[in-house]
C-alpha positions as CSV (number, residue, x, y, z in Angstrom):
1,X,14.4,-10.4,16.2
2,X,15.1,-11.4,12.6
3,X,11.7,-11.7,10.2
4,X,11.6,-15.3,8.6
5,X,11.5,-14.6,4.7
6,X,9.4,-17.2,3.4
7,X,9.7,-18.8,0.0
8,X,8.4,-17.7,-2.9
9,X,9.2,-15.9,-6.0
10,X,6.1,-13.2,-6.3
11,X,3.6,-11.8,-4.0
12,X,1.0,-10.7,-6.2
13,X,0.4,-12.5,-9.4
14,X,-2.7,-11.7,-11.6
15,X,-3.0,-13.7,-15.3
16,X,-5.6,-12.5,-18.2
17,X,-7.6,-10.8,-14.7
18,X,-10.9,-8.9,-16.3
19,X,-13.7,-7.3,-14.5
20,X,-17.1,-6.3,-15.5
21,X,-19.7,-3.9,-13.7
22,X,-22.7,-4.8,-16.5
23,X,-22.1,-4.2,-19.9
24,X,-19.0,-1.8,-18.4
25,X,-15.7,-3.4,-18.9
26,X,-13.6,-1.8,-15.8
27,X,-10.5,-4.2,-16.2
28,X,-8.9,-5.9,-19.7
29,X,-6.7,-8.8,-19.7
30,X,-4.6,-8.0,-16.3
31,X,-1.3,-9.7,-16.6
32,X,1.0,-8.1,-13.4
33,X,3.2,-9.6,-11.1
34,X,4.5,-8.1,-7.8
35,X,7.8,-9.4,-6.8
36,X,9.6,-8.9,-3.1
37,X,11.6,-6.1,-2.2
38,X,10.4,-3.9,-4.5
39,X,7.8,-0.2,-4.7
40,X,5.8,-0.4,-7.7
41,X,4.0,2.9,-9.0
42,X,0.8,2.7,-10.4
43,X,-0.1,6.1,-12.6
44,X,-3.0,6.7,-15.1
45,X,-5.8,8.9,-15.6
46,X,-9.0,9.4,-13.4
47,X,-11.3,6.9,-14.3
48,X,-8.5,4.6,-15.8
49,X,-9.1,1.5,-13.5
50,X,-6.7,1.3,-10.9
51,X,-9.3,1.6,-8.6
52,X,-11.0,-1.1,-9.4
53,X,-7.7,-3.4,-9.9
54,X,-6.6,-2.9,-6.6
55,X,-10.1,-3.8,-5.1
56,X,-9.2,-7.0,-6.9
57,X,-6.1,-7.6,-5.2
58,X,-7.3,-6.9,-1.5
59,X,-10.1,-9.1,-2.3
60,X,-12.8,-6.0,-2.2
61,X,-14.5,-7.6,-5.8
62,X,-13.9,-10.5,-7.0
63,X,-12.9,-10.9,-10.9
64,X,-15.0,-11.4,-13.6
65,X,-12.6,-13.7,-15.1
66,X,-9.0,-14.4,-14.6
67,X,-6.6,-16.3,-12.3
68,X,-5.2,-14.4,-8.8
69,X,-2.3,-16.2,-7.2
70,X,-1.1,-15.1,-3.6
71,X,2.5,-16.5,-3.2
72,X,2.5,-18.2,-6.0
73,X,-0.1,-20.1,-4.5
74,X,-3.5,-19.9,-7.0
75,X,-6.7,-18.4,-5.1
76,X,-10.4,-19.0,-5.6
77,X,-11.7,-15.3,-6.5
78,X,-15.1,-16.6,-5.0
79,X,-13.3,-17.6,-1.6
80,X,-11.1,-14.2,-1.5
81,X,-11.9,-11.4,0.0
82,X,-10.7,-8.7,2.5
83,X,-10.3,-10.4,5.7
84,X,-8.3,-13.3,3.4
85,X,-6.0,-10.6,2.2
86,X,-5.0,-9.6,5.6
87,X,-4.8,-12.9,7.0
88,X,-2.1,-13.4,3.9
89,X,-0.5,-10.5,4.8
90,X,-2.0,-7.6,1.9
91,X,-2.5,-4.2,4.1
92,X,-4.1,-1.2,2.3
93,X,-2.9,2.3,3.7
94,X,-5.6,4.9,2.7
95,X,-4.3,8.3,3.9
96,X,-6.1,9.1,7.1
97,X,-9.1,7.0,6.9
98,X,-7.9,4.3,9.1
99,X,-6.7,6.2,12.1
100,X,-8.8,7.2,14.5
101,X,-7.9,10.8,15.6
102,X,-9.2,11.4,19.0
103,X,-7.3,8.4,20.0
104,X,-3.2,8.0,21.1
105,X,-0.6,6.3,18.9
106,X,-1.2,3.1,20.9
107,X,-4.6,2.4,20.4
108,X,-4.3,3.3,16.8
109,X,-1.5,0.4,16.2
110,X,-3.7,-1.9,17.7
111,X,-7.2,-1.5,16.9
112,X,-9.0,-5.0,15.6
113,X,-5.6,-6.9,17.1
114,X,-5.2,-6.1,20.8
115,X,-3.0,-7.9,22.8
116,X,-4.5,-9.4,25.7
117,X,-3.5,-11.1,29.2
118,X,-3.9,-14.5,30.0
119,X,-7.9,-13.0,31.6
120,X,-8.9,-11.7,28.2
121,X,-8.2,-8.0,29.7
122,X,-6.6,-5.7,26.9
123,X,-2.6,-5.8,28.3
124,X,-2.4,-2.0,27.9
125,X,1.4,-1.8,29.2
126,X,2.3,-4.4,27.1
127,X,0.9,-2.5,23.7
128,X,2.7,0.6,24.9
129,X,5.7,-1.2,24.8
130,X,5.0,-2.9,21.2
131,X,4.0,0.9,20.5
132,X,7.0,2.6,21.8
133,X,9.4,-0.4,19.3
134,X,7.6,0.3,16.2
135,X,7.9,4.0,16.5
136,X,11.5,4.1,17.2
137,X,12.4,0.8,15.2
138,X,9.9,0.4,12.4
139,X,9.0,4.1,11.7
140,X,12.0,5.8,13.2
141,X,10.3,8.4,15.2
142,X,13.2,9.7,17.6
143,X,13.5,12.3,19.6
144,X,10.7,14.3,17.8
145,X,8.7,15.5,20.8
146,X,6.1,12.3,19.7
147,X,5.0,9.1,22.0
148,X,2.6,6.1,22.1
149,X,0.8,8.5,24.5
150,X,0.6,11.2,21.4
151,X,-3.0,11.9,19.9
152,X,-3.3,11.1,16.3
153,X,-4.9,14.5,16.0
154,X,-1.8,16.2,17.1
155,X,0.2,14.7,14.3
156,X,0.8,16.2,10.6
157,X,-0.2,14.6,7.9
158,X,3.3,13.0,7.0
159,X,3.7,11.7,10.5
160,X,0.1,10.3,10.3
161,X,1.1,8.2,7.0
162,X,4.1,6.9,9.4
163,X,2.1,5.5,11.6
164,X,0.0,3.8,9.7
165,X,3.0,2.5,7.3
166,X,4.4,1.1,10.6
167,X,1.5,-0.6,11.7
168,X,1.5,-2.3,8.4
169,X,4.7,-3.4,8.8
170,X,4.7,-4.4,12.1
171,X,1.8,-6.3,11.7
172,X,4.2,-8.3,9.0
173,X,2.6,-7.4,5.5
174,X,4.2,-8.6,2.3
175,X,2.4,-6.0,0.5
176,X,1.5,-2.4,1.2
177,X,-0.6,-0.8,-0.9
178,X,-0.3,2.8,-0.5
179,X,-3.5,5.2,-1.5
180,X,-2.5,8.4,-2.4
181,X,-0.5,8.7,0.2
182,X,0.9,12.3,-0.3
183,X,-2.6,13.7,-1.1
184,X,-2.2,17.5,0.1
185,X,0.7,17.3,1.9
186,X,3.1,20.0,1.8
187,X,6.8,19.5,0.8
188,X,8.2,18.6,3.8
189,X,5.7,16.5,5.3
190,X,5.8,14.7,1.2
191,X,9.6,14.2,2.4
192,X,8.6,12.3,5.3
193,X,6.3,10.0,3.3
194,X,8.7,9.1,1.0
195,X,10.9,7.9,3.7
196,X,8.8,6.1,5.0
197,X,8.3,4.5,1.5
198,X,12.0,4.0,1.0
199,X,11.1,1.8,4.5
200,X,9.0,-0.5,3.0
201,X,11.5,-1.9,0.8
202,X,14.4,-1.8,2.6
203,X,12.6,-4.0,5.3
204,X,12.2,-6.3,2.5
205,X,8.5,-6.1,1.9
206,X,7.3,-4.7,-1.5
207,X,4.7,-1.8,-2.0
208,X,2.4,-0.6,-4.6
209,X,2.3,3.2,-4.8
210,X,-0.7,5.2,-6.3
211,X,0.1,8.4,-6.8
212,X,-1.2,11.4,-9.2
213,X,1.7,13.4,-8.5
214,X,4.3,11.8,-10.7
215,X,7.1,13.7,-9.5
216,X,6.3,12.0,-6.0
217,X,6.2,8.1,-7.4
218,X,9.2,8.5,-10.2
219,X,11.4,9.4,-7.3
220,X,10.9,6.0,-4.8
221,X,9.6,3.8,-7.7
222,X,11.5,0.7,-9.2
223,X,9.4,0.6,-12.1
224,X,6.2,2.0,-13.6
225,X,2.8,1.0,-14.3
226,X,0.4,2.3,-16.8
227,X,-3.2,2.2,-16.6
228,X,-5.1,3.1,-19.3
229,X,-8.8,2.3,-20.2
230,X,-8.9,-0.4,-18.0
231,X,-5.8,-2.1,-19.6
232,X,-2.0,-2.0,-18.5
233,X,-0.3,0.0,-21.7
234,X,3.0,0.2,-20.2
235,X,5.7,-0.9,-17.9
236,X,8.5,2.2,-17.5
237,X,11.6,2.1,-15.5
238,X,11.7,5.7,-13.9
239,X,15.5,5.8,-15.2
240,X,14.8,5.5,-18.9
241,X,11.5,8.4,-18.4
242,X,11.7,12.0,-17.2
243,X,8.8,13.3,-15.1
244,X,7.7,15.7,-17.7
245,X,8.6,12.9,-20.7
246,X,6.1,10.7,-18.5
247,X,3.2,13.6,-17.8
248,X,3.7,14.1,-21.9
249,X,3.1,10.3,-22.1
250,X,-0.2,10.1,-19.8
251,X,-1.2,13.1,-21.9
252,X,-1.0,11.7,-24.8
253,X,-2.7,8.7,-24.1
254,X,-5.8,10.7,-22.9
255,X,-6.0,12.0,-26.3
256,X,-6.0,9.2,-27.9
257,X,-9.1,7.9,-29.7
């Protein structure tokens, strides 16, 4: 089944977006756009805002000030919030938190959207079957000893970030936000995330990636974002920045008065 691209020229488009917690000013004139088809990395310091950005793109907090468009469509910030931001197809992927371990593959996919039969009755061969597509299809789990039937327990912590990056794609998300996502993983499994990264865009969805290991975002990223002090500083194309010239970067802005 081919995915109807519909029309518009950015996904995420924020203009002069600022955000204040009291006299604390978390976010400074946000200008950034997020186009299709691409994997955005968003690097800075602890503490530097990102945070707090992304909770204004999922509709978490609203802005303090500033314009949000979602398609190129403007939003109200008062009227936006989480449940919009699904319903326009934003998902959030943070690490492990949104799996539920005890419970198999299927379930997981499914939880909060179950498919059900004409009586209301959960159609539990039916998600298998859904289940069973997106792990061959979408995540490209094949022959790997895993099924729908498989206990999200049982899974490493690479092939747990799969699942939920499938989900989020079958579930038709423009945008994937990705948390962390290679948080203490070891090299291999890190391998598998990135994949599954590389995923997003080729299925023609785009994806911001936060990530303090730089070495892990310069490798899948198109371009770079810098946060710093609640401001965007910098937008680096991984090609024209080493890893070590970009940790001496971040390091020097730290430093800076």
């Amino acid at each position: 089944m081919i995915r109807e691209i519909p029309a518009f020229q950015s996904i995420v488009r924020l203009e002069r977006v600022q955000k204040y917690f009291g006299a604390v000013q978390a976010l400074r004139d946000i200008n950034l756009t997020i186009g299709r088809n691409e994997i955005v990395g968003l690097v800075g310091d602890n503490g530097a805002g990102k945070s707090t950005l992304i909770k204004v793109i999922t509709g978490v907090t609203p802005p303090t000030a500033g314009r949000i468009f979602i398609r190129d469509t403007q939003i109200n910030p008062s009227d936006y919030s989480v449940r919009m931001a699904h319903s326009l197809s934003i998902e959030t992927v943070y690490q492990d938190k949104s799996l539920a371990e005890k419970q198999p593959l299927w379930r997981n996919f499914f939880v909060g959207r179950q498919i059900t039969n004409r009586f209301g009755y959960i159609d539990i061969k039916r998600e298998k079957e859904v289940a069973r597509q997106i792990l061959m299809d979408v995540i490209g789990f094949r022959g790997l000893g895993i099924t729908v039937d498989s206990t999200i327990g049982n899974l490493s912590g690479g092939e747990r970030q799969g699942i939920a990056i499938g989900r989020a794609m079958h579930f038709h998300a423009d945008l994937i936000i990705l948390d962390e996502p290679t948080a203490a993983l070891g090299v291999a499994e890190v391998r598998k995330v990135t994949d599954f990264v590389r995923r997003i865009k080729t299925s023609g969805r785009a994806c911001i990636y936060i990530e303090h290991n730089l070495a892990h975002v310069h490798e899948v990223a198109d371009r770079l974002i810098v946060h710093d002090r609640g401001a965007i500083v910098s937008e680096i194309l991984p090609k024209d920045m080493s890893v070590s010239e970009l940790t001496e970067y971040l390091i020097h802005l730290q430093h800076k008065a």
